[in-house]
C-alpha positions in Angstrom: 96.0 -43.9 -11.7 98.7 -46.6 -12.0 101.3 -45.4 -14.8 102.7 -49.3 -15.3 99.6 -51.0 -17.2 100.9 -53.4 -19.3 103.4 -56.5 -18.7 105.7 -55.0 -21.1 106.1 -51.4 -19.4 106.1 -53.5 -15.8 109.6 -55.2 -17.2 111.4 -52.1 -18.7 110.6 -50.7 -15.3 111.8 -53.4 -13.0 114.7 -53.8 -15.5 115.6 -50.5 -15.6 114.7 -49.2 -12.1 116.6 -52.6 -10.4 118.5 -50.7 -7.8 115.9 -47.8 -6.6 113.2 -50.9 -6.6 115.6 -53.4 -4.3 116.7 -50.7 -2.0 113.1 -50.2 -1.2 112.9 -53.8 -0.8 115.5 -54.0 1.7 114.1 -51.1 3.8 110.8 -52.9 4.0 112.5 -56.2 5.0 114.8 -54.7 7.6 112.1 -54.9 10.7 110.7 -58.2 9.8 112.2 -62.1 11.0 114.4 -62.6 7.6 113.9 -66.6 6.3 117.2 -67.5 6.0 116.3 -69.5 2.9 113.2 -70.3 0.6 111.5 -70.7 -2.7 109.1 -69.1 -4.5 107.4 -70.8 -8.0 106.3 -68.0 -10.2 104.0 -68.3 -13.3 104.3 -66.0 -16.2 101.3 -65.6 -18.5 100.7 -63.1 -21.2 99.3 -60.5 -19.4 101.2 -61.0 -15.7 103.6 -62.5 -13.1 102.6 -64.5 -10.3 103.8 -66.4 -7.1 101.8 -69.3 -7.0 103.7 -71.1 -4.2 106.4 -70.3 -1.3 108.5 -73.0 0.1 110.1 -71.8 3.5 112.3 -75.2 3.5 113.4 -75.5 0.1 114.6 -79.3 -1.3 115.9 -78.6 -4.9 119.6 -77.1 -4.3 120.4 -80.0 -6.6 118.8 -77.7 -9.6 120.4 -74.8 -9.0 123.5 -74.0 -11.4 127.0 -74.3 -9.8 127.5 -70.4 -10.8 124.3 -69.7 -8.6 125.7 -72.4 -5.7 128.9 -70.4 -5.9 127.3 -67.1 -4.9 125.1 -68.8 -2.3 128.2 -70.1 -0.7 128.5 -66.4 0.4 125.1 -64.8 1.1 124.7 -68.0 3.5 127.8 -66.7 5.4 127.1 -63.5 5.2 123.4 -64.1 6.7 124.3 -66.5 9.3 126.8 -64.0 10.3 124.3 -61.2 10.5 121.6 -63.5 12.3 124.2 -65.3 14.2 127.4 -63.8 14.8 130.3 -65.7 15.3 128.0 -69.0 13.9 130.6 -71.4 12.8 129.3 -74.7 13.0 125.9 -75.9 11.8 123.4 -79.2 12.3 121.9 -79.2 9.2 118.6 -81.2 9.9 116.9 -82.6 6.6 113.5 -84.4 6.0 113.3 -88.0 7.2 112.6 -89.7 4.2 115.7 -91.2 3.4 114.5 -93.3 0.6 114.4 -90.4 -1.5 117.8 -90.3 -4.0 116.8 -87.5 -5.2 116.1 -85.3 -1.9 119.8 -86.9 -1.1 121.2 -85.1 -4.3 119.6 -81.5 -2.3 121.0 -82.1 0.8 124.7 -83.1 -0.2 124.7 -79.5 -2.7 123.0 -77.5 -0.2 125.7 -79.1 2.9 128.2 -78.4 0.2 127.2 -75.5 -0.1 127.2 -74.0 3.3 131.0 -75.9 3.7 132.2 -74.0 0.4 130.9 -71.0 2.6 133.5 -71.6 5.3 130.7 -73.5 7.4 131.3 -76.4 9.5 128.0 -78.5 8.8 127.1 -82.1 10.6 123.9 -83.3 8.9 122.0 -84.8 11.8 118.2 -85.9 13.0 116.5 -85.9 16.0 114.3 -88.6 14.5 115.7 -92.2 15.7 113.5 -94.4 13.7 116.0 -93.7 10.9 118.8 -95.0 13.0 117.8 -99.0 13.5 121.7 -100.2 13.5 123.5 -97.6 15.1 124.3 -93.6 15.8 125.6 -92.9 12.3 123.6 -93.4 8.6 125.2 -93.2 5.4 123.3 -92.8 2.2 124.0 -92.8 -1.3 121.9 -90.0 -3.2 120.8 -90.0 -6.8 124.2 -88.7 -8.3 126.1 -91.3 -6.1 127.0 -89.0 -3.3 127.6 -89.8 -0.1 125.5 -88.2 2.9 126.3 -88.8 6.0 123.4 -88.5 8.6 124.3 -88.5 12.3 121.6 -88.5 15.2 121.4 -86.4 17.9 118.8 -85.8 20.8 118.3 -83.0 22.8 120.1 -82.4 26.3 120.6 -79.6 28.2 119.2 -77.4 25.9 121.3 -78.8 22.8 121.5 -81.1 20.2 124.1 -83.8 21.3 125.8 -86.9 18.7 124.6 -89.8 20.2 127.9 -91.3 18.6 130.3 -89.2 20.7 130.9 -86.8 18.1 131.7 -83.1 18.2 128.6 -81.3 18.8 128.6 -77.8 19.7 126.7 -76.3 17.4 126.0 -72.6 16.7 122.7 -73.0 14.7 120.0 -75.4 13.7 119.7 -75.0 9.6 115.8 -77.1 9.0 115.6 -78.3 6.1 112.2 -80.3 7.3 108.7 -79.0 6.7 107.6 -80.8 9.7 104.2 -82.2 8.1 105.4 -84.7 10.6 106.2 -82.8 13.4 109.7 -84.0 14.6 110.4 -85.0 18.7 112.1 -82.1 20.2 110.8 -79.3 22.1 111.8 -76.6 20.8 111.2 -74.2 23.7 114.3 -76.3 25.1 116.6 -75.4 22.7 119.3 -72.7 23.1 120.7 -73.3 19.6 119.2 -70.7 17.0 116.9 -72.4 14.6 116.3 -71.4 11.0 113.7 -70.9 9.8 111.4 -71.2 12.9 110.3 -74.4 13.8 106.8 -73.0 14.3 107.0 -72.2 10.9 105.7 -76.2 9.2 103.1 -77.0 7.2 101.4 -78.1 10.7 101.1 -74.0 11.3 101.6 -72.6 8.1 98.8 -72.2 5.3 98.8 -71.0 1.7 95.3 -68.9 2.7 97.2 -66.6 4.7 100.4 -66.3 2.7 98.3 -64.7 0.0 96.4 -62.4 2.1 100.1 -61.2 3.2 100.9 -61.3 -0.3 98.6 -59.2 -1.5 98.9 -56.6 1.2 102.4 -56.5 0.3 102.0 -56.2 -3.5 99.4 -53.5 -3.1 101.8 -51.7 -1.2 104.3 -51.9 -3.7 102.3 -51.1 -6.9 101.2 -48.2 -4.9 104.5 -47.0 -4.1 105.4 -47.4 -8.1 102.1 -46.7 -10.0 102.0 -50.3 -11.0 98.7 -51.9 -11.9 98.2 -54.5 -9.0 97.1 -57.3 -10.9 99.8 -57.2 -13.6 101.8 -59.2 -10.0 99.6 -61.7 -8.4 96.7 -63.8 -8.7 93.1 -63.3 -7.7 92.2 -65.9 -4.7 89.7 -67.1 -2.2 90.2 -68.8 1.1 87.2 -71.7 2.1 87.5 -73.4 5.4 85.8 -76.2 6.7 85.8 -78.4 3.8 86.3 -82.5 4.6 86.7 -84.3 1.0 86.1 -87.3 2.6 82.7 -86.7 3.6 81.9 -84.2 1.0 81.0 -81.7 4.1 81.7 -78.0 3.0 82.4 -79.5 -0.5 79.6 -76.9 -1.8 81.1 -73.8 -0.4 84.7 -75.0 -2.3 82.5 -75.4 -5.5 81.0 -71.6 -5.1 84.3 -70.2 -4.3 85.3 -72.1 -7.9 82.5 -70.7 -9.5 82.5 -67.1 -8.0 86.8 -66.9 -9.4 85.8 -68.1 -12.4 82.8 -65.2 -13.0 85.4 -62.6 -12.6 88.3 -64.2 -15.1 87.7 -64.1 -18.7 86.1 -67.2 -20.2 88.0 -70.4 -20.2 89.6 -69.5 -17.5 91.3 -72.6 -15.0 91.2 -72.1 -10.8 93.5 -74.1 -8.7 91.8 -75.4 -5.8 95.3 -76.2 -3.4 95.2 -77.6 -0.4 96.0 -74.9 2.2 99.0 -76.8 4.0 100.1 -79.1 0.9 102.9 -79.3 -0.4 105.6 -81.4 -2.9 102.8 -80.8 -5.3 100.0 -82.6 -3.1 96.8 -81.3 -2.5 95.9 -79.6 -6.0 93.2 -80.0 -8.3 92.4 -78.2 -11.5 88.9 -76.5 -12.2 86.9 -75.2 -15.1 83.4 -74.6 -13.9 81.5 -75.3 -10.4 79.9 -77.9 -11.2 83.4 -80.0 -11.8 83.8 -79.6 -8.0 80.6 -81.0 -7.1 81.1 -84.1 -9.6 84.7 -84.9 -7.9 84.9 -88.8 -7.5 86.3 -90.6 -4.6 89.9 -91.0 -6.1 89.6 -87.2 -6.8 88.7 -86.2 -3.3 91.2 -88.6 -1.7 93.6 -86.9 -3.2 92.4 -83.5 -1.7 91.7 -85.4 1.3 95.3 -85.8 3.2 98.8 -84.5 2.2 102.3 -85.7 3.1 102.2 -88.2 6.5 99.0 -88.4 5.9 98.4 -84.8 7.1 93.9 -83.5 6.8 93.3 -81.1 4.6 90.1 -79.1 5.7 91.1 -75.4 4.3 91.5 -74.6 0.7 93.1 -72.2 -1.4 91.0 -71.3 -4.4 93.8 -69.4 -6.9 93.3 -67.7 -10.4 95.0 -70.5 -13.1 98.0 -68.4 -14.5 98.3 -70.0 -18.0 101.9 -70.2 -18.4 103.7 -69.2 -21.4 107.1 -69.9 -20.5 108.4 -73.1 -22.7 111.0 -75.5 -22.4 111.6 -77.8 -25.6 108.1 -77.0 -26.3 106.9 -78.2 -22.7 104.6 -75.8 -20.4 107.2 -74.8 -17.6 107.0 -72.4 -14.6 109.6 -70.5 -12.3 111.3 -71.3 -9.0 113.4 -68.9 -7.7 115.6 -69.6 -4.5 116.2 -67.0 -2.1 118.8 -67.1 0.5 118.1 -64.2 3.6 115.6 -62.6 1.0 117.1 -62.2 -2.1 117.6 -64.2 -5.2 120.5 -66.4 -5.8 119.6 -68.7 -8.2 116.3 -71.2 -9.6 115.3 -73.5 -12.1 112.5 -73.9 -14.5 110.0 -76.7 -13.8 108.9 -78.3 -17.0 106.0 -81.0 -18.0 105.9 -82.5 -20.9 102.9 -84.4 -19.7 100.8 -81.8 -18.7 99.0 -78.4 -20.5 100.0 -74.7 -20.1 96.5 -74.4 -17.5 98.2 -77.3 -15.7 100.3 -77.8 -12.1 103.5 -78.8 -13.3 104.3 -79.9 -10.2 103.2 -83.3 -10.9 104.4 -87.0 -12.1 106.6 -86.4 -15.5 107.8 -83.0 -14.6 111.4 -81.9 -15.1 114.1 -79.3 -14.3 116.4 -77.3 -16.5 118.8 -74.9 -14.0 118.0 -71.3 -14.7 121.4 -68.9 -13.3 120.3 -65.2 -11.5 122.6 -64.6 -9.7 124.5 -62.2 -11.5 121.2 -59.4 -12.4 122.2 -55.9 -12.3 120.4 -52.5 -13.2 119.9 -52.3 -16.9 120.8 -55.8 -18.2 118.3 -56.4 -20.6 118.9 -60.0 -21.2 117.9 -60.4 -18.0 114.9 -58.3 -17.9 112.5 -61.9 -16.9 114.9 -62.2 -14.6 114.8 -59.2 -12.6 110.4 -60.0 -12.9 110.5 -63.6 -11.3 113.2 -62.1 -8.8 111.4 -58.7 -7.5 108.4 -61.2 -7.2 109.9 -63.8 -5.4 111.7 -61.1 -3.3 107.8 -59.3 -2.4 107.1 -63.0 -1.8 109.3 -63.5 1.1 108.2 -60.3 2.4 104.8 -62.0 3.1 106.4 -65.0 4.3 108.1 -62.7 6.9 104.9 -61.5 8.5 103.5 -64.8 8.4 106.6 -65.7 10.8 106.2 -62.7 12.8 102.5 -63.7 13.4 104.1 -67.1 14.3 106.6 -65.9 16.4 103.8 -63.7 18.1 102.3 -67.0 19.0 104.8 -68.6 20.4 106.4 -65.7 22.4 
């Protein structure tokens, strides 16, 4: 029988126990493909922790305090180092929505970043639709920073600056999810790429990041005599669902309704997209028959994702009811993890939206949220250490899913 049944006793134990419980992590992550970087949103509700979402090209570096940014200067050096020694200079290859001031802001902190590391970073794309008048882009992002985007194309096996420009890189850092898959084989690359390439929303899907997840947290709560359910949500997986055609549509709304039997009543399930992401793809439930009364705007919305990528599977996920406020807004967790472990976050907040709610959504918010400095016994940061060790068992998944990938692709 598990010994840690409550939230409260699961917190003076990962508080208290910070060292024995991290070393175990490492051990566990020492045999599996490492993400270099990622993020993982965690909900906290009154009875439990959960990941609700993992990011394996994270674009909010811009939220992260500078104290956090500061530390991740050096556990990028040190990883690259340990995953590529002797990497010096990195192509740093971001999304291709240029338009986006904001997205801008994350790549100049996160190229900063790296180059505050001792890194030499290029930022560079393979994509030339962005490069209509010339080799060499510059952008202004949010905050009035400059980013400088270069293109480059693949030849003999390596990225090469179409402008002439130094170019011997020692690894790919993507910083692209590929819902739009970019033009490069990547089989011809020499150059080290991280994270995979194979590893986009165009391979990856939510559906089997839990099932990992789950295995892993099992594991874990075994190992510590922690109630499993006090870290992670219930789920289902339904496949074959077209929105647009309401084909499969019933199967979706039993999945809704079987999660909901099993949660206490007035309970929310998120129905997510299986390969969405920036928050696309998700719908809110309360009963079955919600499902089955979705209207057209509704379902076009579950319909297709980011470049207009088809949705067909869905994750159906337990609503964790947040309790976490900022100024008296509903707000959720994102914790940023650079070669597994945690190095800094922020708090997503909605001042439009309920506590059952994705915050994820039109009028959300960020407020920086520092980690970086959690040690054994620090109980004012005892949430802290909770969002981190879940984050951290997070990844872990995320690993096997890239191990499966790599599998694949060997």
């Amino acid at each position: 029988m598990p010994t840690i049944e409550t939230k409260a006793k699961l917190e003076q134990f990962l508080c208290h126990n910070w060292n024995t419980v991290n070393k175990l992590l490492d051990e566990w992550q020492a045999d599996l493909p490492q993400p270099i970087y990622s993020s993982v949103d965690v909900r906290e509700s009154g009875n439990k922790y959960a990941p609700v979402d993992h990011n394996l090209y994270p674009a909010g570096f811009n939220n992260i305090c500078q104290k956090d940014l500061k530390k991740a200067s050096e556990m990028f050096r040190a990883a690259l180092t340990r995953q590529v020694p002797g990497a010096k200079r990195v192509a740093l290859i971001p999304e291709s929505h240029t338009k986006n001031k904001w997205y801008l802001d994350n790549v100049h902190h996160l190229a900063t970043t790296l180059r505050d590391g001792g890194l030499e970073v290029d930022v560079v794309s393979p994509d030339a639709t962005l490069f209509t008048e010339g080799a060499t882009l510059r952008l202004e992002s949010q905050s009035g920073h400059e980013v400088v985007l270069h293109q480059v194309e693949v030849r003999e096996g390596v990225f090469r600056r179409t402008d002439g420009g130094t170019d011997d890189f020692d690894v790919v850092l993507l910083n692209n999810d590929q819902s739009n898959p970019l033009p490069v084989q990547w089989r011809a690359l020499r150059t080290p790429v991280l994270p995979s390439p194979y590893a986009g929303w165009t391979r990856r899907q939510k559906n089997e990041h839990f099932k990992h997840y789950a295995a892993v947290a099992n594991a874990f709560c075994a190992h510590f005599g922690i109630r499993p359910d006090l870290i992670q949500a219930r789920f289902l997986s339904v496949e074959g669902v077209d929105f647009e055609t309401k084909e499969g549509v019933d199967k979706l709304a039993d999945s809704v309704g079987a999660l909901l039997a099993e949660l206490p009543a007035g309970s929310t399930v998120f129905a997510k997209a299986s390969q969405g992401t920036y928050g696309m793809g998700i719908s809110v439930f309360q009963s079955r028959d919600e499902v089955l009364a979705m209207n057209r705007r509704a379902r076009n919305k579950m319909d297709v994702g980011k470049n207009n990528l088809k949705f067909t599977s869905v994750l159906v996920q337990e609503g964790v009811e947040t309790v976490v406020k900022v100024e008296n807004a509903p707000a959720e967790i994102t914790v940023y993890l650079v070669d597994g472990k945690g190095m800094g976050g922020f708090m997503r907040y909605n001042p439009e939206r309920g506590t059952n709610a994705n915050l994820n959504s039109q009028g959300m918010l960020y407020r920086k949220f520092c980690i970086s400095d959690i040690c054994q016994d620090t109980d004012t940061h005892i949430k802290e250490a909770a969002y981190t060790v879940v984050a951290r068992l997070s990844v872990l998944a995320a690993s096997k899913e890239i191990q499966e990938i790599n599998g694949e692709q060997a």
